[in-house]
MIFIVO-956526 format. One record per residue (C-alpha): residue in three letters; residue number from 1; x, y, z. Coordinates in steps of 0.2 Angstrom, whole numbers, plus 5000, padded with zeros to 4 digits. Layout:
// residues N
<resn: ALA; resi: NUM; x: X; y: Y; z: Z> $
...
This chain:
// residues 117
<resn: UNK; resi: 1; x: 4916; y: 4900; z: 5064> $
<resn: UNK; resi: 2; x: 4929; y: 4909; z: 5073> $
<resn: UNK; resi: 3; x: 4946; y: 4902; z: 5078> $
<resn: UNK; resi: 4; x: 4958; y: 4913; z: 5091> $
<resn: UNK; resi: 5; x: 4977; y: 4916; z: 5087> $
<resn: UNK; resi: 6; x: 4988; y: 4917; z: 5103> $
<resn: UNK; resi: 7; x: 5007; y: 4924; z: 5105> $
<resn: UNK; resi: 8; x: 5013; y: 4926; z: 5122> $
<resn: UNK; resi: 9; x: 5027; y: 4932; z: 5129> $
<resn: UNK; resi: 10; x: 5035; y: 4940; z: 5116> $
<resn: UNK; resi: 11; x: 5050; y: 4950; z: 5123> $
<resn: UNK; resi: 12; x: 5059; y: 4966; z: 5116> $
<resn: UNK; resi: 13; x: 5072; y: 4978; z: 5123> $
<resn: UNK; resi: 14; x: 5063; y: 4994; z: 5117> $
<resn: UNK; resi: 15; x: 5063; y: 5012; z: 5123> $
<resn: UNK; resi: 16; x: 5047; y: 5018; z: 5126> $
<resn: UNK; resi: 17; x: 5042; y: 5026; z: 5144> $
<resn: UNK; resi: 18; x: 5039; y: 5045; z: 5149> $
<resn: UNK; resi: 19; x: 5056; y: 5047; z: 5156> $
<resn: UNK; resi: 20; x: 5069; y: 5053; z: 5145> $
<resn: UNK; resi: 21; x: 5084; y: 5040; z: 5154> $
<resn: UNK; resi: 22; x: 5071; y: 5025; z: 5149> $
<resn: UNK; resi: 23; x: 5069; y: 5032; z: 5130> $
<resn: UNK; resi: 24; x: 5089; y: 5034; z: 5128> $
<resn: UNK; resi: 25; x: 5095; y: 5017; z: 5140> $
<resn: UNK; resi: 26; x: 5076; y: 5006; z: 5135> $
<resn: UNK; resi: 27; x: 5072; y: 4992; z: 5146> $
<resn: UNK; resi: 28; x: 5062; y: 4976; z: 5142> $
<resn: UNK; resi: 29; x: 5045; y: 4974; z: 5138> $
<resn: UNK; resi: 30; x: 5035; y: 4958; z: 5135> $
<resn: UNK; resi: 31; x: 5020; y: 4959; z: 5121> $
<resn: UNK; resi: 32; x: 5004; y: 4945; z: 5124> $
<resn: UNK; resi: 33; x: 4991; y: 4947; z: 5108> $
<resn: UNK; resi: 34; x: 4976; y: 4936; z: 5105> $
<resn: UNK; resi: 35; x: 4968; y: 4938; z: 5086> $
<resn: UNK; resi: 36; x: 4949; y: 4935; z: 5085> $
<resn: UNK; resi: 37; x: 4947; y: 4927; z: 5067> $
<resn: UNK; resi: 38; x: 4938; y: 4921; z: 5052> $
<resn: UNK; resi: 39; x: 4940; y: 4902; z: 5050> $
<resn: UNK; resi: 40; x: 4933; y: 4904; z: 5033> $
<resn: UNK; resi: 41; x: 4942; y: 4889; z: 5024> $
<resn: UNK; resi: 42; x: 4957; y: 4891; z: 5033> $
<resn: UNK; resi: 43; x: 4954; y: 4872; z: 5040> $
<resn: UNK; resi: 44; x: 4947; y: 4866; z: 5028> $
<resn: UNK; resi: 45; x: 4957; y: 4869; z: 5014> $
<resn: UNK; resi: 46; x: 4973; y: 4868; z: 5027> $
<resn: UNK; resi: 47; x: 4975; y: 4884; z: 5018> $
<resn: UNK; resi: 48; x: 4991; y: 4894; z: 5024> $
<resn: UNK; resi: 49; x: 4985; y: 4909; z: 5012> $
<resn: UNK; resi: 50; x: 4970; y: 4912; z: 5020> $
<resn: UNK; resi: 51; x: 4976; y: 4911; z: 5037> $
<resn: UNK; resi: 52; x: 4983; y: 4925; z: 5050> $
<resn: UNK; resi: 53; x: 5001; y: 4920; z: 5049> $
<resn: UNK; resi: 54; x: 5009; y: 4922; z: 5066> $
<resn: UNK; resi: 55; x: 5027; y: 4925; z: 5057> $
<resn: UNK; resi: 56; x: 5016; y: 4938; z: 5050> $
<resn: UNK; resi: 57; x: 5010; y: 4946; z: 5066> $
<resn: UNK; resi: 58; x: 5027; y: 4942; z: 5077> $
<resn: UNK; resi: 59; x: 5036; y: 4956; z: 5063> $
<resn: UNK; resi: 60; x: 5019; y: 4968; z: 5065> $
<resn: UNK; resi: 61; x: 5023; y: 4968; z: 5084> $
<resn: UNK; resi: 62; x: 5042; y: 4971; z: 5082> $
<resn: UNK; resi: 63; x: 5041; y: 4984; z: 5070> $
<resn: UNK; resi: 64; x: 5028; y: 4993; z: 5082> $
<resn: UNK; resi: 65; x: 5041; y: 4988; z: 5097> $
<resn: UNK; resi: 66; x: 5056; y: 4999; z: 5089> $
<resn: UNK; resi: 67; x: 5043; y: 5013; z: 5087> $
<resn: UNK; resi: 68; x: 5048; y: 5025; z: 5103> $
<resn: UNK; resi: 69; x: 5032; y: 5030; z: 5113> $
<resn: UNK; resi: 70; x: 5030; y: 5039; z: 5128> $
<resn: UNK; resi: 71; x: 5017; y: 5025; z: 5135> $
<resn: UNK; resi: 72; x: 5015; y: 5007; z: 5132> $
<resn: UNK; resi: 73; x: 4997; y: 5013; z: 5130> $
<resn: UNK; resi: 74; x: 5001; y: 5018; z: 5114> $
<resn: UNK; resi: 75; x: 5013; y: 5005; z: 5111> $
<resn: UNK; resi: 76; x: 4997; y: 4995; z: 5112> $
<resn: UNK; resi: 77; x: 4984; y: 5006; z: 5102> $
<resn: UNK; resi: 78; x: 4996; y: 5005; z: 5089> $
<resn: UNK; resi: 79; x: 4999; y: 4987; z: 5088> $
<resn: UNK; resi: 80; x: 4983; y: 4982; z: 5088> $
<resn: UNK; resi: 81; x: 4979; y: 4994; z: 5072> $
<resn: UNK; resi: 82; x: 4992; y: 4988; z: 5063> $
<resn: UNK; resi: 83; x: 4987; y: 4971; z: 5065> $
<resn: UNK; resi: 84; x: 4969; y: 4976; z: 5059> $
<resn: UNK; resi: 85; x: 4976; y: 4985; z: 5044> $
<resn: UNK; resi: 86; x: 4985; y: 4970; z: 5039> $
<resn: UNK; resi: 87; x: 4972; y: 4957; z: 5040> $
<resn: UNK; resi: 88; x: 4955; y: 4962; z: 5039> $
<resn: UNK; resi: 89; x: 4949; y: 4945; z: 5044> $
<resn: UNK; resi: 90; x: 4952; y: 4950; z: 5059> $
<resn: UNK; resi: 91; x: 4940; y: 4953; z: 5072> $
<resn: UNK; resi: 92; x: 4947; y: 4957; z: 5088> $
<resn: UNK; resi: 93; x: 4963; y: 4960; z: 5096> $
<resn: UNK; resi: 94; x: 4967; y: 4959; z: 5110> $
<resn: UNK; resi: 95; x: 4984; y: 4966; z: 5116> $
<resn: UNK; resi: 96; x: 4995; y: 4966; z: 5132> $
<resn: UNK; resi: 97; x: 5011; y: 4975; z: 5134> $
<resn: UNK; resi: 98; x: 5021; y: 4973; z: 5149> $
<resn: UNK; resi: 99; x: 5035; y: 4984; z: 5155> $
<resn: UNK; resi: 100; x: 5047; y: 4974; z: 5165> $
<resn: UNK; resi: 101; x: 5055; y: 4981; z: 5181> $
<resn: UNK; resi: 102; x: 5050; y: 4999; z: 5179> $
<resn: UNK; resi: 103; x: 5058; y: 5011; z: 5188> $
<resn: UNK; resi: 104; x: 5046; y: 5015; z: 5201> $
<resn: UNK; resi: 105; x: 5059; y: 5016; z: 5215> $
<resn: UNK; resi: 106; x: 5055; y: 5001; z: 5223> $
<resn: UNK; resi: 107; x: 5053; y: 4981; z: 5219> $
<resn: UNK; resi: 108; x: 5040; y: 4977; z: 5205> $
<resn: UNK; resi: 109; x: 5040; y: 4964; z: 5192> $
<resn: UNK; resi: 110; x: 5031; y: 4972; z: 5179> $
<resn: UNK; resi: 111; x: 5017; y: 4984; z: 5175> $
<resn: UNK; resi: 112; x: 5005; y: 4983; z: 5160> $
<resn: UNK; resi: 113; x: 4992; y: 4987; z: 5151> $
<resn: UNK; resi: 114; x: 4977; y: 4978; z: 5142> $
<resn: UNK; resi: 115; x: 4969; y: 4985; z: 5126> $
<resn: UNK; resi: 116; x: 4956; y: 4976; z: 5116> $
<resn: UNK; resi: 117; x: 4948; y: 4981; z: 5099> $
């Protein structure tokens, strides 16, 4: 049996983006991952161990955040392989970075990008 593991909206201040005044000033960024999983005995055993631990994931995704990149493409490639490389249980990721108010020259939220693995 498979169980899903959702964080939304985690937000950042990062410095990613292919201009160099948005890699030295940064901007805000939201980060939404949902973890395909193993339930193994996870419920069963109400077994913290053997569960993907969310604190666990939250740090994954900060680290990656404080990691400059030139598109939130990558941003998100490489969150979603370090979360595979920490917890081989996993079976998909899915991953959704969001830049918020990009400088685009007019009046946009947001502008994101959607990997899955």
């Amino acid at each position: 049996m498979e169980y899903r593991i959702v964080l939304q909206r985690m937000e950042f201040h990062a410095f990613h983006g292919c201009y160099e005044l948005e890699r030295k000033v940064g901007n805000r960024f939201t980060v939404d991952v949902e973890i395909t999983t193993e339930l193994g005995d996870v419920a069963a055993e109400d077994s913290v161990e053997k569960a993907v631990n969310y604190l666990t994931v939250y740090e994954v995704v900060r680290r990656q955040m404080a990691v400059t990149q030139r598109t939130i493409e990558r941003v998100a490639m490489n969150i979603i392989d370090a979360i595979h490389a920490g917890f081989p249980q996993v079976r998909h990721v899915k991953c959704t970075v969001s830049k918020l108010a990009p400088p685009l020259g007019g009046k946009l939220e947001r502008v994101s990008v959607v990997l899955e693995r």
